[in-house]
C-alpha positions in Angstrom: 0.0 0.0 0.0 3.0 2.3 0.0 2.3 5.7 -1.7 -1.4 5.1 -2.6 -2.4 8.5 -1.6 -1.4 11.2 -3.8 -3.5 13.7 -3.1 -2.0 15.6 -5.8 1.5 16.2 -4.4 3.4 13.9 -7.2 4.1 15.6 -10.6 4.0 12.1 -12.3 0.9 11.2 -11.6 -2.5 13.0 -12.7 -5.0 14.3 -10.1 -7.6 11.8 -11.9 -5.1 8.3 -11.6 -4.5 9.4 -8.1 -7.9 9.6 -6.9 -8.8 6.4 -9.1 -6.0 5.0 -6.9 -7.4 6.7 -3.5 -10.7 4.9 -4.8 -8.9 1.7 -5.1 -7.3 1.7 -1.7 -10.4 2.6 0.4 -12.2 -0.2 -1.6 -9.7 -3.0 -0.9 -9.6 -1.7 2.9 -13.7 -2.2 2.9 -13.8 -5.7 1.3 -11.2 -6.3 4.0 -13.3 -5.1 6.2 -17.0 -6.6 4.9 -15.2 -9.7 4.5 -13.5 -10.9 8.0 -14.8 -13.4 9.4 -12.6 -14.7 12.5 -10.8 -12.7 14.8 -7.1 -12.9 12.5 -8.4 -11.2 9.2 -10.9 -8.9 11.4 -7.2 -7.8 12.7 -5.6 -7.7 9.4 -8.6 -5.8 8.0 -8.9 -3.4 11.4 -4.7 -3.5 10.3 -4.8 -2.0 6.7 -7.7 0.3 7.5 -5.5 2.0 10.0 -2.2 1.7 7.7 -4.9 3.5 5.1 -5.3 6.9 7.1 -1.9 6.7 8.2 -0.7 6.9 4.7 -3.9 9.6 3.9 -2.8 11.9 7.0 1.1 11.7 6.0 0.1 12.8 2.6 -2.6 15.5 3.2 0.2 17.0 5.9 3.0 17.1 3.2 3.9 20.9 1.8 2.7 20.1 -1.6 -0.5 18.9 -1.1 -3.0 21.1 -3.2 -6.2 21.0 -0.7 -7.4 23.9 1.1 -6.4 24.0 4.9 -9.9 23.3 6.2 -10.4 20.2 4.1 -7.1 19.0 5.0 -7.7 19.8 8.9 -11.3 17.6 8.2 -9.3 14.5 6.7 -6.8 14.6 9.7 -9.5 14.5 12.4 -11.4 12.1 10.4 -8.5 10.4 10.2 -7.5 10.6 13.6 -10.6 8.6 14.7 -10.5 5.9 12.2 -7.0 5.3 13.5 -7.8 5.3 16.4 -11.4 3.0 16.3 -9.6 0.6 13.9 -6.8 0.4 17.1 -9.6 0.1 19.6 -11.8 -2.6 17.5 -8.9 -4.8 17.2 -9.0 -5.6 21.0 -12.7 -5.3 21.8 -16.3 -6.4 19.8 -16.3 -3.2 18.1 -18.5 -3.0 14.8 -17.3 -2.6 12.5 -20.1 -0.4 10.5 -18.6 2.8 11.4 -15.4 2.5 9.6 -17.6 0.8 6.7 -19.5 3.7 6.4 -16.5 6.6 6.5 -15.0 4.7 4.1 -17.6 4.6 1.5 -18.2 8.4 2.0 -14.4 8.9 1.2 -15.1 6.4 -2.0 -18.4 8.5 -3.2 -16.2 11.9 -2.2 -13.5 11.3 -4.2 -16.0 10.1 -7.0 -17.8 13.2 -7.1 -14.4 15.1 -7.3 -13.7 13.2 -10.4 -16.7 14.0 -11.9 -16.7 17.9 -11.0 -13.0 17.9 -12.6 -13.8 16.2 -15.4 -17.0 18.4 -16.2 -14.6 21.4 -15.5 -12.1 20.5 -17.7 -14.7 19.3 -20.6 -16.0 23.2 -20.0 -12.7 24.6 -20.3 -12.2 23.1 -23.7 -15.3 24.4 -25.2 -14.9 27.6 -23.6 -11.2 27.2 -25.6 -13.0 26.6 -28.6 -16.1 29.4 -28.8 -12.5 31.7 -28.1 -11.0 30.4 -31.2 
């Protein structure tokens, strides 16, 4: 899972493949987590999830990263407590639902990004073109 996260701070790789790579990692994490189903891989899945938003907050707090300071600040204390439940799930009955849940809202998050970008960038062109 090293370097998943991107987040736009590597000049090699586009904002799109980076968050189609974001998509990917929170998306492995979740079938990780949907799929445990004894105490080891619930710990290997509770594992990754937390090695996920360690890699996400190590990005998002590197100088080149594009996002505004708020959103960032929101991704490090969102972070912060999936880090911490996916710590505190691995020794106690937590559910696992929670996690689930922030997760997806990352996955449909970073979707909508995407799209947005992708619309902008279609507008751009024609804007391009009626200059022409």
């Amino acid at each position: 899972m090293n370097r998943i996260i991107h987040y736009g701070t590597a000049n090699e790789i586009s904002d799109s493949s980076a968050q189609d790579s974001e998509i990917m990692a929170f998306t492995v994490a979740n079938t990780y987590l949907v799929e445990c189903s004894d105490q080891f891989s619930r710990t290997k899945a509770l594992h990754k999830n937390q090695q996920l938003w360690s890699l996400l907050i190590k990005d998002v707090m590197l100088s080149g990263n594009r996002l505004s300071q708020p959103v960032k600040e929101q991704i490090i204390r969102l972070g912060m407590w999936a880090m911490s439940y996916s710590i505190r799930a691995m020794g106690m009955d937590l559910p696992l639902t929670p996690l689930i849940e922030v997760n997806r809202n990352m996955i449909d998050g970073l979707r909508l990004q995407r799209q947005n970008a992708a619309v902008a960038r279609r507008q751009s062109i024609a804007q391009d073109r009626i200059a022409v």
